[in-house]
C-alpha positions in Angstrom: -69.7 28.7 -24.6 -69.4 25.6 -26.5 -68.5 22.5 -24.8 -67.3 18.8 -26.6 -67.2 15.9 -24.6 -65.6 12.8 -25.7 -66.4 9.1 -24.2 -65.1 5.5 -25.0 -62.4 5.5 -24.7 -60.3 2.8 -23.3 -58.0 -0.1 -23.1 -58.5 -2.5 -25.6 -56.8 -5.7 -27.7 -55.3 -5.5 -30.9 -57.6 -6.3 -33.5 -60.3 -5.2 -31.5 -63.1 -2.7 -31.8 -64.1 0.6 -29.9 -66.6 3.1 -30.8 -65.8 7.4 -29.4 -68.8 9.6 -29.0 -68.9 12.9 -28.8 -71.5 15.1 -27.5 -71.3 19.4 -28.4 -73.6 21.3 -25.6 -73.9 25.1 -25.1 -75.0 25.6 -29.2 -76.0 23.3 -31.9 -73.0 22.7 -34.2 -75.1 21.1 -37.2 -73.7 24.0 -39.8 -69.9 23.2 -38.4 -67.9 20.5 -39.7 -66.7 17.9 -37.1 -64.1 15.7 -36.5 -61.0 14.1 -34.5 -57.5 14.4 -34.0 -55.1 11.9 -31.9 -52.4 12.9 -30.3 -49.8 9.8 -29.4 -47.2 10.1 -26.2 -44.3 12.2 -27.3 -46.0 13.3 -30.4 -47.6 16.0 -32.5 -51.5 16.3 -32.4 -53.2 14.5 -35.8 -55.7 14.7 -37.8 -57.6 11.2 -38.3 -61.2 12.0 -39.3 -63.8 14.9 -40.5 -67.1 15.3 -41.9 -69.1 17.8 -43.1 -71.8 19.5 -41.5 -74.5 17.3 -43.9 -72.1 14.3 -43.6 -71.9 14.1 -47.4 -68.4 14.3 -47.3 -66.0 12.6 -44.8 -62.2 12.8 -44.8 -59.8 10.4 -42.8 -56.0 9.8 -42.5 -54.2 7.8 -44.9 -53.4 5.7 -41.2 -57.0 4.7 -40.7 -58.6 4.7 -44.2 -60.4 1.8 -44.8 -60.9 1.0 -40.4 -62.1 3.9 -39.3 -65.6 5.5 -39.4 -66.5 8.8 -39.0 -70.4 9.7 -38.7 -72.7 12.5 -37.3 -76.1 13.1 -35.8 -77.1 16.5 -35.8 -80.4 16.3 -33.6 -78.1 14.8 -31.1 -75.2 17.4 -31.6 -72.9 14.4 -31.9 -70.2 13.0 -33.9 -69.0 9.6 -33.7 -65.6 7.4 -34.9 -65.9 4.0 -34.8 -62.9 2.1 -34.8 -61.6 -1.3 -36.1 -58.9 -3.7 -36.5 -57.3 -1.4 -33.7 -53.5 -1.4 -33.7 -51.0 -0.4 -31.0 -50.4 2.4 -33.3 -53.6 3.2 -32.5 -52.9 4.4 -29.1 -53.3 7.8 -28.2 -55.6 10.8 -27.1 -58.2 11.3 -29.1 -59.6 15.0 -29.5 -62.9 15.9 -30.7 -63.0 18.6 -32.9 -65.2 21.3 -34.7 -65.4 23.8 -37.1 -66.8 26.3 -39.3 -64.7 25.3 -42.4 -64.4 21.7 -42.7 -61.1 21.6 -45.3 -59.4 23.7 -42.4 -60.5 21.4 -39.5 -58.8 18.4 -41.9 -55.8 21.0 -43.2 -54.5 21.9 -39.6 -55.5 21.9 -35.8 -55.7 25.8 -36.6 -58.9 25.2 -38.7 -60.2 24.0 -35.4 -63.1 26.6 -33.6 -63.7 24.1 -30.7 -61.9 21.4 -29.3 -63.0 18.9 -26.3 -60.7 17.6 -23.5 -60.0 14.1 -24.8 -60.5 10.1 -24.2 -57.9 7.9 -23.9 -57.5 5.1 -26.7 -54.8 2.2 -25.7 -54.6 -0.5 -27.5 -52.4 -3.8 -26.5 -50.5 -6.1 -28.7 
């Protein structure tokens, strides 16, 4: 049984910074891609960021291009997202995410194999 948990999450200013850890337990995931999705109050679930299992390739939203982060440490079986120049658009759950086939993790929340329980992003204007 495989098991992500997400931390960091929390209120912060706009403009600001926050870094999102997740942690896999119960099997190593270093031959899965990993990555997150954000879901915002009253809408769809979202992709934002991927990488591949070697972290040579990394995918992110148009929407966070450019602030956003995505990284990965297999011996610790985590990923990271470190986010700046957070906006209040910004705010929303944020889902950590793996799986087998990378492109399908970034394609659709179908492509996900695992997903954890979430962390709470809010950001303030």
């Amino acid at each position: 049984q495989v098991q992500l948990v997400e931390s960091g999450g929390r209120l912060v200013q706009a403009g600001g910074s926050l870094r999102l850890s997740c942690a896999a337990s119960g099997r190593t995931l270093s031959s899965y891609g990993m990555g997150w999705y954000r879901r915002a109050p009253g809408k769809e679930r979202k992709f934002v960021a991927a990488i591949s299992w070697s972290g040579s390739s990394t995918y992110y939203a148009d929407s966070v291009e450019g602030r956003f982060t995505i990284s990965r440490d297999n011996a610790k079986n985590s990923v990271y997202l470190q986010m700046n120049s957070l906006k209040s658009a910004d705010t929303a759950v944020y889902y950590c995410a793996a799986g087998l086939d990378t492109v399908a993790l970034v394609t659709s929340p179908g492509g996900v194999d695992y997903w954890g329980q979430g962390t709470q992003v809010t950001v303030s204007s």
